[in-house]
N, C-alpha and C positions, 0 to 999 in steps of 0.2 A: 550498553544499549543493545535491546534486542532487534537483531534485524527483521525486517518489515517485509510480506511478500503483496503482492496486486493479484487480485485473485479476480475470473472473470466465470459468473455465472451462467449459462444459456440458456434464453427465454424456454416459456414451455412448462410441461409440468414439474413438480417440485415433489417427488413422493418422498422421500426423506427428509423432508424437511429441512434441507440445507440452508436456504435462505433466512429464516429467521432463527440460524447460529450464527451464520456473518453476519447478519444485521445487527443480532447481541456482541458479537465480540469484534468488531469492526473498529476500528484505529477511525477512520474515513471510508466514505464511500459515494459514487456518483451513481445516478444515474439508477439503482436497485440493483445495475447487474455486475459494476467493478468492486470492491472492497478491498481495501489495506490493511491486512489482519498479520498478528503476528504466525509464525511458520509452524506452530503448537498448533493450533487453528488449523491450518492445512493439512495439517498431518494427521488429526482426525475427521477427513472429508472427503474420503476417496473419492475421485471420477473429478473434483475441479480442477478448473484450468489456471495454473499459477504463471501469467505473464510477465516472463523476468528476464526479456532482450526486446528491440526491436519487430526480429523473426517472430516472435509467439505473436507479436501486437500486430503486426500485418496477417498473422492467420485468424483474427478473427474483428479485423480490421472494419470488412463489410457489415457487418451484427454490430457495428456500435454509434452511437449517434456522432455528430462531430464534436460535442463540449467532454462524451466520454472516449474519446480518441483522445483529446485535448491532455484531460483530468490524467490517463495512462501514458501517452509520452512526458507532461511532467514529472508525472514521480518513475520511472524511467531517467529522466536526465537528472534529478535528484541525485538518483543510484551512483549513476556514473559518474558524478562530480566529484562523490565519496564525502567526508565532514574533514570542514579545519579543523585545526587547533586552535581557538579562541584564547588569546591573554587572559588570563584568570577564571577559563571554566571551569563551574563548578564550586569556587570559592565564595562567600557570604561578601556581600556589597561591604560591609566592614571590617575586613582580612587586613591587619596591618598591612600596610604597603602597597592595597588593591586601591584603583582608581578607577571608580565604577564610570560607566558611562554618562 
């Protein structure tokens, strides 16, 4: 799985047109100004803000409504929880020996 970054845009003009690349390549998004794009994405964007602690999300904490505060501390606590290991990720519902849910 590729990791996921929260990326926050800031109101205002848009001269390169950044906004409708993370709108095309956006995983999720709140709000028009948070998106959840893979890090490929970021990496061709210079100047965005990738909100990836706490810290970043209280610096631009005031610029965001409360559902897009909301939307950025979950996937923040997402982050942090990290992924299980599910019995039988990955394997077909009919894997000898799997007992699907």
């Amino acid at each position: 799985m590729t990791e996921e970054v929260l990326v926050f845009l800031p109101g205002g003009e848009d001269p390169a047109g950044a906004r409708a690349r993370l709108e095309r390549g956006a995983i999720q998004s709140a709000g028009g100004r948070l998106f959840i794009v893979a890090p490929t994405l970021l990496a061709d964007e210079p100047g965005l803000n990738a909100l990836r602690s706490e810290e970043d999300l209280r610096a631009v904490a005031a610029e965001l409504s409360e559902a897009e505060q909301l939307f950025a501390r979950a996937f923040l606590a997402r982050r942090q929880a990290g992924e299980e290991e599910r019995p039988g990720e990955g394997l077909p519902w009919d894997t000898p020996g799997y007992e699907a849910p």
